[in-house]
N, C-alpha and C positions, 0 to 999 in steps of 0.2 A: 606533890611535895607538901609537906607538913610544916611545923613549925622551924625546922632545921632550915629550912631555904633563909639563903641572904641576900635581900633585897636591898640596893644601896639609890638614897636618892639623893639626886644631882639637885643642890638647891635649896637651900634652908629658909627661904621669904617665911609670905603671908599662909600662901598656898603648900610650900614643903611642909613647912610647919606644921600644919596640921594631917599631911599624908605622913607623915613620919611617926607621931602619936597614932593615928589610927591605925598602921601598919604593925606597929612594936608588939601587940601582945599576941597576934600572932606567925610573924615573923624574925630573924633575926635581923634588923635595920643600922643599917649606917648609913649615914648623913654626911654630904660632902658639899663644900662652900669653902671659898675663898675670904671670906670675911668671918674672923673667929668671933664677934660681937653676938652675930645671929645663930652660932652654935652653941654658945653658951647657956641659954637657956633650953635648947634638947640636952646638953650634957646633965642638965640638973635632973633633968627628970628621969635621968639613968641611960639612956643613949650614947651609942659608941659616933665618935665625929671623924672628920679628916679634913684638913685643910689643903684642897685642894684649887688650883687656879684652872678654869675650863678650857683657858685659853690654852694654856701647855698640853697640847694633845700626848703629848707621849707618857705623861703622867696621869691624865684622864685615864688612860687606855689601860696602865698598870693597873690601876685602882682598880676597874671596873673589871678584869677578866676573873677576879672574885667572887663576882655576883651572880649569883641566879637568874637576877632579874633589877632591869636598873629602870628608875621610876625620873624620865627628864622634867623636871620643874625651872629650867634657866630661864635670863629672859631672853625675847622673841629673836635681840641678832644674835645669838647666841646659839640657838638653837638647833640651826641645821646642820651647822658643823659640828657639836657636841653631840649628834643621833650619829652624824655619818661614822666618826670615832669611834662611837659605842658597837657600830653595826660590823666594823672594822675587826671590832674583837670576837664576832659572834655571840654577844650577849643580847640577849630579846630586850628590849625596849615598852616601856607605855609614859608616854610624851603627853605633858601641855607646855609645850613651850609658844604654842600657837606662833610660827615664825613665819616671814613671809614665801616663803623657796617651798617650791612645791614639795611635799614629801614622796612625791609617787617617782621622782627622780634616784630614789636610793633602794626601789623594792627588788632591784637586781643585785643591787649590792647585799640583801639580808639576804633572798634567796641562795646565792653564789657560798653565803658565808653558814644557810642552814641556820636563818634566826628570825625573830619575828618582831617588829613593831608598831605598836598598837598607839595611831596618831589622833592629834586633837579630841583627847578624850577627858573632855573637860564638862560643861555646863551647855554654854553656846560657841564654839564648837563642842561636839559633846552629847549630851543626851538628845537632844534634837535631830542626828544623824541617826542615833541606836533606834528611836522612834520612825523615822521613816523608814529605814533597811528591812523594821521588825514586819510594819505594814506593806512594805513593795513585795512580799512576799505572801501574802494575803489578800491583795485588792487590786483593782487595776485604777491606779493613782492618776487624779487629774490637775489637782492644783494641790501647793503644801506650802506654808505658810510658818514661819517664824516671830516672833514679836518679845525683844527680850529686854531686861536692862536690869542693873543695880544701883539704889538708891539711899539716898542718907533720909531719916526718917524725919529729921529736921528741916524746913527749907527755907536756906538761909540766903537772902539777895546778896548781888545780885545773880547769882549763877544759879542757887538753887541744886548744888549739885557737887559733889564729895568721890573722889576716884581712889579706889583700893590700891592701882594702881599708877606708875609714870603719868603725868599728862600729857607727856608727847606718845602716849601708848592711845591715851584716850585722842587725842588731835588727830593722829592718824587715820584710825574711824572716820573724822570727820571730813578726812582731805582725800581717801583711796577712792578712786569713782566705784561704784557698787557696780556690780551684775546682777543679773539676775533676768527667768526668762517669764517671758509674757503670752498667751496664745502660739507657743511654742517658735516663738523667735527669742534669739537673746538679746537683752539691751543692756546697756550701760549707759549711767545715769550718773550726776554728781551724788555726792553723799549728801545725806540732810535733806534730801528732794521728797520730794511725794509726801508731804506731812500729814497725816489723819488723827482723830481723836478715839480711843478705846477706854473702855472703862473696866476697874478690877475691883472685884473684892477685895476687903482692906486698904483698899487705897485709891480709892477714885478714878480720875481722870487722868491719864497718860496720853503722851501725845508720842507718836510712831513717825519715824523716819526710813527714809533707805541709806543702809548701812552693806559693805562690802562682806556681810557673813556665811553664804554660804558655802564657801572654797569649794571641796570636792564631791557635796552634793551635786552641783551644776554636770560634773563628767559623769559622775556616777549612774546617773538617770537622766539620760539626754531625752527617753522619752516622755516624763514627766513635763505637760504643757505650760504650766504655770507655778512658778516654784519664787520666795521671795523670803528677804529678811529683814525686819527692820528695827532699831533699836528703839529704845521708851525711856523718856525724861520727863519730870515735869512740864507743864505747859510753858512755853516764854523762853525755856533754854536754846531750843533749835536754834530759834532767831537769832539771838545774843550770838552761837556762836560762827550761824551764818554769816553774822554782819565784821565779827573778826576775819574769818575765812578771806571774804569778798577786800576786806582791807587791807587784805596783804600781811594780816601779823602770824598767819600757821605757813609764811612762803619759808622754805630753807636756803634762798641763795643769799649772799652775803650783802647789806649796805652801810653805803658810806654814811657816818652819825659821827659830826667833826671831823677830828683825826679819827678816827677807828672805826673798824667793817665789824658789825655784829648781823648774827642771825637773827633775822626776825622768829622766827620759831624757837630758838633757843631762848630768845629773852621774854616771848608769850609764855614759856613753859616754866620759865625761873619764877615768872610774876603769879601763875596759876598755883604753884607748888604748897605755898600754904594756903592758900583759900581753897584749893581742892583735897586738901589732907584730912582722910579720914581719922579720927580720934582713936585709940585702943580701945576705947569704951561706949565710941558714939553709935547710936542704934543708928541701922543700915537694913537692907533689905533686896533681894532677889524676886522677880517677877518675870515670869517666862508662860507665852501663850504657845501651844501645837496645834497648828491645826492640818490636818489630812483628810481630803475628799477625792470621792471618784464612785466608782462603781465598785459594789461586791454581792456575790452573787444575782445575780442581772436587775441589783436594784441601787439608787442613790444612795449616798453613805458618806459620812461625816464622824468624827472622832476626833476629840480636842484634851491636850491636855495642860495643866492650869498647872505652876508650879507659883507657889507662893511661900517665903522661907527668909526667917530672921537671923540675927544673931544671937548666939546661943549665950544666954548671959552665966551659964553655969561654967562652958568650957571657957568663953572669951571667944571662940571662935567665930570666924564672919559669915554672913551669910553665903558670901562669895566664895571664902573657901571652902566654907563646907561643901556647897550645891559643887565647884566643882573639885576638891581634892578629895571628896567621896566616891565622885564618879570615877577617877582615875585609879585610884585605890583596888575599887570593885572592879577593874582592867587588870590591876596585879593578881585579884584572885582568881579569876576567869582563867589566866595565863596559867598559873600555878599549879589551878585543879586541871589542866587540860582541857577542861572546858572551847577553849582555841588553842589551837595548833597547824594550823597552814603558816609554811614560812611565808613572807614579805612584808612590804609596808606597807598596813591597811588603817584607813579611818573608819571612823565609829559606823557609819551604817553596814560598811562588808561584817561586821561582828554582830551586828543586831539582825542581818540577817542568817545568821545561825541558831541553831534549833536552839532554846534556855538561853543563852547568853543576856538577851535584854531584860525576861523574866527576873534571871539571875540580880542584875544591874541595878534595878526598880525595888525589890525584897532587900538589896544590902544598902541603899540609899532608907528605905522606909523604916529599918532598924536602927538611923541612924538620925531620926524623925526629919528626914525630906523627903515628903510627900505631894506625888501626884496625882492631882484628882483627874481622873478621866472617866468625862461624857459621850455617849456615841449614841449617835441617833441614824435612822435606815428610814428609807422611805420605800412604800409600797407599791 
């Protein structure tokens, strides 16, 4: 399909936002959000809107049997039930709503209905996935490594640290115990464990945690021995927010404070709200290590790749959306051009393991200057 295809995306944030401009010139795009505030600035720039609630599934459903292809941007509780809706109608899907419910629980339901969606196809989840699927098919993978984070370019105490998005989206991270496997056993660990220091270009000293990101990596390649993720803050944050954790202020059950039961996690999350609030204007930044080892052709072999990306002071737009509402973008074109076309519900690496698809993915990200530099070294 060509420019006549109508792609409608569910979600007008940080991240729709800028899938929606990138989409428009060559698609036809609508934009659908419950909060007419954050449509108003796509209606200016010539964008058709609809105010819709995601919650009202039978209204979703209308909406969307319109669409050629619905692009899910909600947030994370949201999400699963607004894919399953979508899949309901037979309309293909490519989703960051990064939710917690397994997506692989609805791949019957897109088959049965003869439709396709294309999950966690974002940044971290996301390219990360495209990159190992592209390599499980080229090498015999022994360990594969993740190392990611987004950061405010300013560091301001005491947190040192700026969230594009919720900070109970961010807490969460910090409270999910992580998986992830080791010499081909799995473990689960608390989050924020296993602290190490790494060092990047442009920005120094990062300090790496374990973080719960690999989702369906871990099924995906059970035989992958050693596979892990972990997220990057400045140095001194983990701690800070270790020592909350362990305090009981990210706990959700309710206590008594005088008369009245408050969340602890709700009132850590009201207090974070403006000290973690990213600026419209405040430099920010994306940092993401791959790294993939093992054997290819019957020698050692390593390939990393380095993703490093600002904000773009021409468009406004953030590093975060860009690195991932480009990538998700580059899923609507893939879908589009037939590029993929197997029904069900697949994440990013079943896609990167088809022939062009992550090629594809890497060229419409690099035209859109996020680039990744990738080293590979082979021993003899």
């Amino acid at each position: 399909m060509g420019s006549e295809a109508k792609v409608m995306v569910l979600g007008a944030g940080m991240v729709g936002h800028v899938m929606a401009l990138d989409l428009a010139p060559h698609f036809q795009v609508v934009v659908l959000d419950h909060d007419t505030g954050r449509l108003k600035p796509l209606e200016a720039r010539g964008l058709s809107t609809q105010v819709v609630d995601f919650k009202q599934t039978q209204a979703l459903k209308t909406a969307v049997t319109e669409a050629d292809v619905v692009v899910g941007a909600v947030p994370g509780y949201l999400g699963f039930e607004t894919l399953k809706a979508v899949l309901e109608t037979g309309t293909p899907v490519v989703d960051i709503s990064f939710f917690p419910e397994n997506a692989s629980e609805l791949h019957a339901l897109a088959v049965e209905n003869q439709t396709t969606a294309l999950v966690d196809f974002g940044v971290a989840p996301g390219m990360d996935n495209l990159i190992l699927g592209y390599w499980s098919q080229r090498a015999n993978i022994e360990k594969f490594e993740c190392l990611v984070g987004g950061l405010p370019r300013q560091r301001n105490l005491p947190y040192e640290y700026k969230a594009p998005f919720s900070p109970i989206d961010v807490i969460e991270e910090y409270t999910r115990p992580a998986r992830f496997r080791r010499l081909g056993q799995e473990i689960v660990k608390e989050a924020l464990s296993e602290p190490e220091m790494h060092h990047f270009e442009k920005v120094g000293h990062l300090e790496a945690f374990l973080t719960d990101g690999l989702r369906s990596l871990l099924s995906s390649y059970p035989q992958i021995p050693n596979m892990v993720e972990k997220t990057l803050r400045y140095p001194g944050h983990r701690a800070k927010m270790e020592t909350l954790r362990d305090g009981g202020f990210f706990n959700n059950q309710p206590i008594k404070v005088g008369n009245q039961e408050i969340i602890p996690l709700e009132a850590t999350a009201a207090l974070l709200l403006k000290q973690w609030e990213l600026g419209p204007q405040e430099e920010e930044f994306t940092v993401m290590r791959v790294s993939v080892a093992g054997q290819k052709a019957n020698q050692a072999w390593k390939t990393v790749y380095d993703l490093y990306d600002e904000r773009d002071s021409k468009t406004g737009f953030s590093s975060m959306a860009r690195t991932t509402g480009f990538t998700c973008a580059a899923g609507v074109h893939l879908f589009l051009s037939k590029r993929f076309t197997d029904y069900g519900v697949f994440p990013p690496e079943k896609v990167g393991e088809k022939t062009g698809c992550f090629e594809f993915v890497l060229e419409y990200l690099a035209e859109r200057g996020v680039h990744y530099q990738l080293s590979e070294t082979v021993a003899g």
